[in-house]
C-alpha positions as CSV (number, residue, x, y, z in Angstrom):
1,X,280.8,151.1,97.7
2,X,280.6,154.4,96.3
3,X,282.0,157.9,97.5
4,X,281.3,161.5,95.6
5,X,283.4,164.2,95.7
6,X,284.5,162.5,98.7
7,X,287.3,164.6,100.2
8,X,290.6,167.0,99.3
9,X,294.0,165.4,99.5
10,X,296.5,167.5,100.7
11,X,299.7,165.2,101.4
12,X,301.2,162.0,99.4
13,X,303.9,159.6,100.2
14,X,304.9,156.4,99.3
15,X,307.2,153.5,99.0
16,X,307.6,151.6,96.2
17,X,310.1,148.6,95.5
18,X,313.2,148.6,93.7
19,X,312.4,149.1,89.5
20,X,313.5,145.8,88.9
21,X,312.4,142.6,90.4
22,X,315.3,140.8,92.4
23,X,315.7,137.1,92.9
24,X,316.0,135.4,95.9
25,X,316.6,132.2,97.5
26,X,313.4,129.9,98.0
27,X,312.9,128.1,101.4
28,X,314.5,124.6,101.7
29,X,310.9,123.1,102.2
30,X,310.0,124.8,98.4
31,X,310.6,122.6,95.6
32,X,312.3,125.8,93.6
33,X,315.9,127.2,94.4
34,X,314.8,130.8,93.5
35,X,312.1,133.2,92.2
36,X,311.8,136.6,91.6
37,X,309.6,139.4,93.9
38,X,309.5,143.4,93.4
39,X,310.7,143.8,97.1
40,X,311.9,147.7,99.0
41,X,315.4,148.4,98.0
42,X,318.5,148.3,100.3
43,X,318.3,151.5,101.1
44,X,314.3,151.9,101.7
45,X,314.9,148.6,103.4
46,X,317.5,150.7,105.8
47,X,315.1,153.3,106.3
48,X,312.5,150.8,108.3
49,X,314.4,150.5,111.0
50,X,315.9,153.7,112.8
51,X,318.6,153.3,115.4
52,X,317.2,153.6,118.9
53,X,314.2,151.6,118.1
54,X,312.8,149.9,121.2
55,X,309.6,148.3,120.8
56,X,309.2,146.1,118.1
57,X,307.5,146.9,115.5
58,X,306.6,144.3,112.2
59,X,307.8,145.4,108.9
60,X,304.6,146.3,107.3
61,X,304.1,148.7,110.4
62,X,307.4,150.5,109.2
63,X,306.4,150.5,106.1
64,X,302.8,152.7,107.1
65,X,304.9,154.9,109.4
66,X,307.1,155.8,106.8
67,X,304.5,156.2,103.8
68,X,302.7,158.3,106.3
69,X,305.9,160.9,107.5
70,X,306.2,161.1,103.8
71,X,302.6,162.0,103.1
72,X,302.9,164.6,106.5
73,X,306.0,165.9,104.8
74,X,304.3,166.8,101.5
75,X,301.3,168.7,102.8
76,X,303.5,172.1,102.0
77,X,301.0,175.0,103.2
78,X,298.5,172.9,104.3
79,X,298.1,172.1,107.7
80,X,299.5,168.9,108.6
81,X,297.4,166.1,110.7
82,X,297.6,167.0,114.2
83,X,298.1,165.0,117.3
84,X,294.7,164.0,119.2
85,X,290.9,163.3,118.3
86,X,290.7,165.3,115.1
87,X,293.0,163.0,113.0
88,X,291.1,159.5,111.9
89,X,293.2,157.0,110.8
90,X,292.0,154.0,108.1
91,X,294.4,151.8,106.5
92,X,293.9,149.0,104.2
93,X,296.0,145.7,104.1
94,X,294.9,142.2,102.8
95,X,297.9,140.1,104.6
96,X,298.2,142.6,107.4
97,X,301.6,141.3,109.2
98,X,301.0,137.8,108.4
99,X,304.5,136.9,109.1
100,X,304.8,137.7,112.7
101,X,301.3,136.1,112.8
102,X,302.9,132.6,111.4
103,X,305.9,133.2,113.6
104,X,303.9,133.3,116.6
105,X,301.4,130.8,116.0
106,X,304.7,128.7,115.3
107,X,306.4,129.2,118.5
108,X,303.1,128.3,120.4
109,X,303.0,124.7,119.0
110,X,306.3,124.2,119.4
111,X,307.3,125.5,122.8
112,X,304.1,126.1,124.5
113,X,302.8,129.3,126.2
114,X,306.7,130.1,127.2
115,X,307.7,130.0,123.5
116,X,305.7,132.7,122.4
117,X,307.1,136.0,122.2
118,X,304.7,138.7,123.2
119,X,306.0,141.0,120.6
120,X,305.1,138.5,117.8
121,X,301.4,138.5,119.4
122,X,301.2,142.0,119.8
123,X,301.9,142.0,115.8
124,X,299.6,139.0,115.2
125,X,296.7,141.5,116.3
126,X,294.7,142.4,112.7
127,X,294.3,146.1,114.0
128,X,298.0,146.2,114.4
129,X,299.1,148.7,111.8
130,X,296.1,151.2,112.0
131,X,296.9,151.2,116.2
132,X,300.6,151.6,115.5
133,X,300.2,154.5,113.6
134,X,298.3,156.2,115.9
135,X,300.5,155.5,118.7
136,X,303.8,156.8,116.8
137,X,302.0,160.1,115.4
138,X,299.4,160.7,118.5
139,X,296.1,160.2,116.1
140,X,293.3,159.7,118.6
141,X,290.4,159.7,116.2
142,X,288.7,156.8,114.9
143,X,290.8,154.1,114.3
144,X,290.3,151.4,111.7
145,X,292.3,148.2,109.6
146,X,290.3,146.9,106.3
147,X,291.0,143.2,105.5
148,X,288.8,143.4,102.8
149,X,291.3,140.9,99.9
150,X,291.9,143.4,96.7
151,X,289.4,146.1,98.1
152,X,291.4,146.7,101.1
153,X,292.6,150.0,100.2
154,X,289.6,151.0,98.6
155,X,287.5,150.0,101.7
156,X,289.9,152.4,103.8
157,X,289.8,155.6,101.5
158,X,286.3,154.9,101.4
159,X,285.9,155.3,104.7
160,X,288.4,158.2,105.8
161,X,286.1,159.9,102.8
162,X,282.6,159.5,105.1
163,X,284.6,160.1,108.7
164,X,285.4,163.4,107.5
165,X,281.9,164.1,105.1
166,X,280.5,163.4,108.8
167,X,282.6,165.8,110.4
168,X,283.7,162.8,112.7
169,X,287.4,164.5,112.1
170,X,289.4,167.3,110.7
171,X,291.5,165.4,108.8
172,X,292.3,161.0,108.1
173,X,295.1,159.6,107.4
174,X,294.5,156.9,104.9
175,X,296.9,154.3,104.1
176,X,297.7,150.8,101.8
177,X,300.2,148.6,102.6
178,X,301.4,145.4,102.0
179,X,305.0,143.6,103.0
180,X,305.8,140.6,101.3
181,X,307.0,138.1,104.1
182,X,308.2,134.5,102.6
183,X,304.8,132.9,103.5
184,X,302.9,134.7,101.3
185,X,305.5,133.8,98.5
186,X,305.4,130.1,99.4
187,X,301.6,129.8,99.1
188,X,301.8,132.0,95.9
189,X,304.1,130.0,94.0
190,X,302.2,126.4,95.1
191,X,298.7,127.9,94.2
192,X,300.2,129.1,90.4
193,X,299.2,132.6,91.3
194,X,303.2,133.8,90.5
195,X,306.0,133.4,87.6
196,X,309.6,132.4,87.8
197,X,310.5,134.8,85.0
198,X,312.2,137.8,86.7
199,X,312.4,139.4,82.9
200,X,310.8,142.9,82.6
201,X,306.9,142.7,82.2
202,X,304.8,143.8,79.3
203,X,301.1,144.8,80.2
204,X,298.3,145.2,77.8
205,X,300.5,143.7,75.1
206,X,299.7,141.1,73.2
207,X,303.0,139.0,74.0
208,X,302.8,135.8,75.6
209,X,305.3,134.7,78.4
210,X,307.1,131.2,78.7
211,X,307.3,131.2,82.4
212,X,303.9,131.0,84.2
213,X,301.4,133.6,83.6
214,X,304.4,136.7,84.2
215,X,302.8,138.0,86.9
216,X,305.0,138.2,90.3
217,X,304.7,139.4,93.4
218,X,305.4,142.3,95.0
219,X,304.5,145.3,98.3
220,X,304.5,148.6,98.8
221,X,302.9,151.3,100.9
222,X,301.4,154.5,100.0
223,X,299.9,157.1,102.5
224,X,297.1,160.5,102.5
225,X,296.3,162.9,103.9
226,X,292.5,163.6,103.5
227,X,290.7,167.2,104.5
228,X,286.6,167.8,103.5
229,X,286.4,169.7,100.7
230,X,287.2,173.4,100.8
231,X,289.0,172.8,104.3
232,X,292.1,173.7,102.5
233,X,292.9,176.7,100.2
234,X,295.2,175.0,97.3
235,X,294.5,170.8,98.1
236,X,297.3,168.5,96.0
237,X,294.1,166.9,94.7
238,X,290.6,165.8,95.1
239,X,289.7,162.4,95.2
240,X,286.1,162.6,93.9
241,X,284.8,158.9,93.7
242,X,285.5,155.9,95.0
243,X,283.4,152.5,93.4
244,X,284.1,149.0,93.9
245,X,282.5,145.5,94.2
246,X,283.3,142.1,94.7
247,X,281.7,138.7,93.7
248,X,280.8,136.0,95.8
249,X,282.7,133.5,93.2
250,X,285.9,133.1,92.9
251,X,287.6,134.0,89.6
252,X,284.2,134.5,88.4
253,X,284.0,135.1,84.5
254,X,285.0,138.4,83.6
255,X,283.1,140.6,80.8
256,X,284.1,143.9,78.7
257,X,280.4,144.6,79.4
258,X,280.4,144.4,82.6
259,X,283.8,146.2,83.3
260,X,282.7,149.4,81.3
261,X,279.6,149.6,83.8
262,X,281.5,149.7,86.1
263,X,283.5,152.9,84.8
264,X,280.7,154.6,83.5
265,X,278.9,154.4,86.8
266,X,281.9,155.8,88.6
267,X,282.1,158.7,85.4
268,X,278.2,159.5,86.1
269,X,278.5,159.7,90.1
270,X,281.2,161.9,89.5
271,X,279.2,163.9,86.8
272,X,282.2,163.9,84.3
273,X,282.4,163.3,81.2
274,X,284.7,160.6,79.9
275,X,286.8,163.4,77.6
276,X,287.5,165.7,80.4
277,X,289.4,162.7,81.8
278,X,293.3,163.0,80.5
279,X,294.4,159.4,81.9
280,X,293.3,156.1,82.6
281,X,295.4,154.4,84.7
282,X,295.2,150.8,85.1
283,X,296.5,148.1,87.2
284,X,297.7,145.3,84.8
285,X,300.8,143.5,85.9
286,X,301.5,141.3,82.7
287,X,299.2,138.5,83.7
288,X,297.4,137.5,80.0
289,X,294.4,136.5,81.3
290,X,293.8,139.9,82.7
291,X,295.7,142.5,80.7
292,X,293.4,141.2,78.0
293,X,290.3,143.0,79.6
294,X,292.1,146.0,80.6
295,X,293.0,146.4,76.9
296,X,289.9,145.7,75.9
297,X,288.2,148.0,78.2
298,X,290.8,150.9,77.1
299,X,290.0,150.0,73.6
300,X,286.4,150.6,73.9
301,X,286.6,154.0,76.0
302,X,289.6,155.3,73.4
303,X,286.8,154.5,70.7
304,X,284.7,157.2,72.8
305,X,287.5,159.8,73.8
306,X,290.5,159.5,70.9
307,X,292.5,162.0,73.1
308,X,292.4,159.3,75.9
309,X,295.7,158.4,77.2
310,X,296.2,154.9,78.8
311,X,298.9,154.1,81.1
312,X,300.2,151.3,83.5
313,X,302.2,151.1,86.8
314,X,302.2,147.6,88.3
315,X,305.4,146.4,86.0
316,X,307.0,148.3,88.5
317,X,305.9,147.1,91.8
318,X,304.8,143.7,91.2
319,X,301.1,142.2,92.2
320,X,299.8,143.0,95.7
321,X,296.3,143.1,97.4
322,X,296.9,147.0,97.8
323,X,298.9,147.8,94.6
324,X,295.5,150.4,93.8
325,X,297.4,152.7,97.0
326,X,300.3,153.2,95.0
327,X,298.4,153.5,91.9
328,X,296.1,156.5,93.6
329,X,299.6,158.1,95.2
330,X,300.5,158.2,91.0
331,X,297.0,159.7,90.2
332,X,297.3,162.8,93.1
333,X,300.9,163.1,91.6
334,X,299.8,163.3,87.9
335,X,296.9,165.8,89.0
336,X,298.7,167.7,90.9
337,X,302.1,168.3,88.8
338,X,299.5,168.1,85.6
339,X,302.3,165.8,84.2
340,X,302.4,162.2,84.2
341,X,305.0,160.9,86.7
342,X,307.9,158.8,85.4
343,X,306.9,155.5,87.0
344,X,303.8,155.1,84.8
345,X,304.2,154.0,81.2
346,X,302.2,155.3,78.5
347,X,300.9,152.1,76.1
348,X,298.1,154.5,74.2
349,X,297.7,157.8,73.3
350,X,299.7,161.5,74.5
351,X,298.8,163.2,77.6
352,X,298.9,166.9,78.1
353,X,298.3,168.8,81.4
354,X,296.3,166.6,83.3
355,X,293.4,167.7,85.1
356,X,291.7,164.3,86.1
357,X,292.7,160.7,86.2
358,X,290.4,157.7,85.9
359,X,292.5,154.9,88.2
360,X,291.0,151.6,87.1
361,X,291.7,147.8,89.3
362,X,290.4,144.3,88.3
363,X,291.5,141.2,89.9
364,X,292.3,137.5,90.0
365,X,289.7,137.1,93.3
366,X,286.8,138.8,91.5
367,X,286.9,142.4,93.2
368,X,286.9,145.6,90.6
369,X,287.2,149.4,91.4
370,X,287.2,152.3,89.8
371,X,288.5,155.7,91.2
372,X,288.5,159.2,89.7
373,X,291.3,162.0,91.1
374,X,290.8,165.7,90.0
375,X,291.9,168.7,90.3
């Protein structure tokens, strides 16, 4: 999958758990009293769901609508996405609304037809959040949900990047969300994937954890707002190239050789060289078995570019199929405040202004990506 100076970003907006993980209460059927998630604070939590709300909507829908107002809300002098055919919408989700999807499935085996609540089917329907936003903000373009496991968000920016290179639309609203519903945390904690320790996480350090590999899970949504190139005078940021693969396997053996291809590819589609980049941003979470490569990898491309700075996100939101969406919304910030923003930690080097930012993702399933945001 690969996308060159792909398309201009004119509005951000996210939402991003609390900074701390919070523990809660495990299901009666779950051989654990508690464990710890990076879940929406109170207040954020408030925000979903706005008096007066009528039709139901599930929560990871809420979550899109408002990571998308908030993206709408930051375009400043840009013109904002506008109702009808010339606004695409693409959002990636791994888990979709997998909750009301459970919930309705549920009541079907255990009451029948009767016992199934239309609005829990209407919710169950993959294309639900793409369809939902369209219907809320009046986006009558191309329409589209990626399921695609870890390259779910990738998949979607990749995609609102050729609708517009086609001139299929004026602008596409891109989005990656993910709610954590109990279910997900259930078959998380049974398959080993999550920790019990709710203690802050370290990435790329060399510090071992006692509970479980440290990582936990998490959600979050994070929306765009994407013009072609040059549609816009002053653009927040341009998102210049998007590459990513998966393997078959599952797991599959992980190399530093093969990682830095990866990045080096993405560097030579985008023509830049790797010291004209001011941060790499990567998406460890304090799991040891793969903070080791991202250090590794960071090790080898400081060895290149000693002015490189490295820095990490996901101790503050946890590990989700779409964590790289909030990641990116990080990257357009950086770029386009030429600072690094306070939610990203610094573990090598010292920034200055930043012009460009290399956002790097491996993962547990096999799937790796590797964006670069410039000014």
């Amino acid at each position: 999958m690969r996308a060159v100076c792909a398309a201009d970003i004119v509005g951000a907006g996210a939402l991003r758990p609390g900074p701390a993980p919070v523990t809660r209460a495990a299901p009666a059927a779950v051989a654990q009293e508690q464990w710890p998630a990076y879940r929406l604070d109170a207040a954020t939590e408030a925000s979903l769901s706005p008096p007066g709300q009528i039709k139901r909507m599930g929560r990871g829908q809420a979550m899109a609508i408002a990571a998308v107002q908030r993206a709408i809300n930051f375009c400043g002098d840009a013109t904002p996405p506008a109702r009808g055919a010339g606004t695409a919408v693409s959002v990636g989700t791994a888990w979709a609304e997998e909750g009301d999807e459970i919930i309705f499935l549920e009541n079907l085996i255990k009451f029948g037809e009767k016992g199934a609540k239309p609005a829990f089917f209407v919710n169950s329907v993959k294309n639900a959040l793409a369809s939902q936003l369209a219907l809320t903000f009046g986006f009558q373009g191309e329409n589209q949900t990626f399921a695609h496991d870890a390259l779910s968000f990738e998949s979607a920016l990749w995609q609102g990047a050729r609708i517009l290179r086609a001139g299929r639309a004026r602008h596409a609203v891109v989005c990656g969300v993910e709610a954590l519903v109990e279910f997900q945390e259930i078959h998380g904690h049974l398959l080993g994937w999550y920790g019990t320790d709710p203690a802050p996480l370290a990435p790329l350090s060399a510090e071992k954890r006692a509970a479980g590999q440290g990582t936990l899970p998490g959600e979050g949504a994070a929306a765009f707002v994407l013009t072609a190139p040059g549609a816009e005078a002053a653009p927040l940021a341009r998102l210049v190239v998007v590459r990513a693969r998966g393997s078959l396997q599952r797991a599959p053996a992980l190399s530093t050789s093969d990682e830095l291809a990866l990045v080096e590819q993405a560097l030579r589609d985008a023509n830049t060289r790797l010291g004209s980049v001011g941060l790499l941003l990567v998406g460890a979470n304090g799991d040891p078995a793969f903070d080791e490569i991202y250090a590794q990898v960071a090790r080898r491309l400081r060895a290149r570019a000693e002015g490189l700075a490295v820095g990490v996100y996901r101790h503050l939101t946890g590990d989700f199929a779409t964590a790289s969406a909030l990641g990116f919304e990080l990257a357009v910030r950086a770029v386009a405040g030429r600072a690094v923003p306070s939610e990203v930690r610094i573990v090598e080097g010292a920034p200055g202004s930043i012009q460009r930012v290399l956002l790097y993702h491996v993962s547990s399933a096999g799937y790796h990506s590797a964006m670069i945001v410039s000014a």
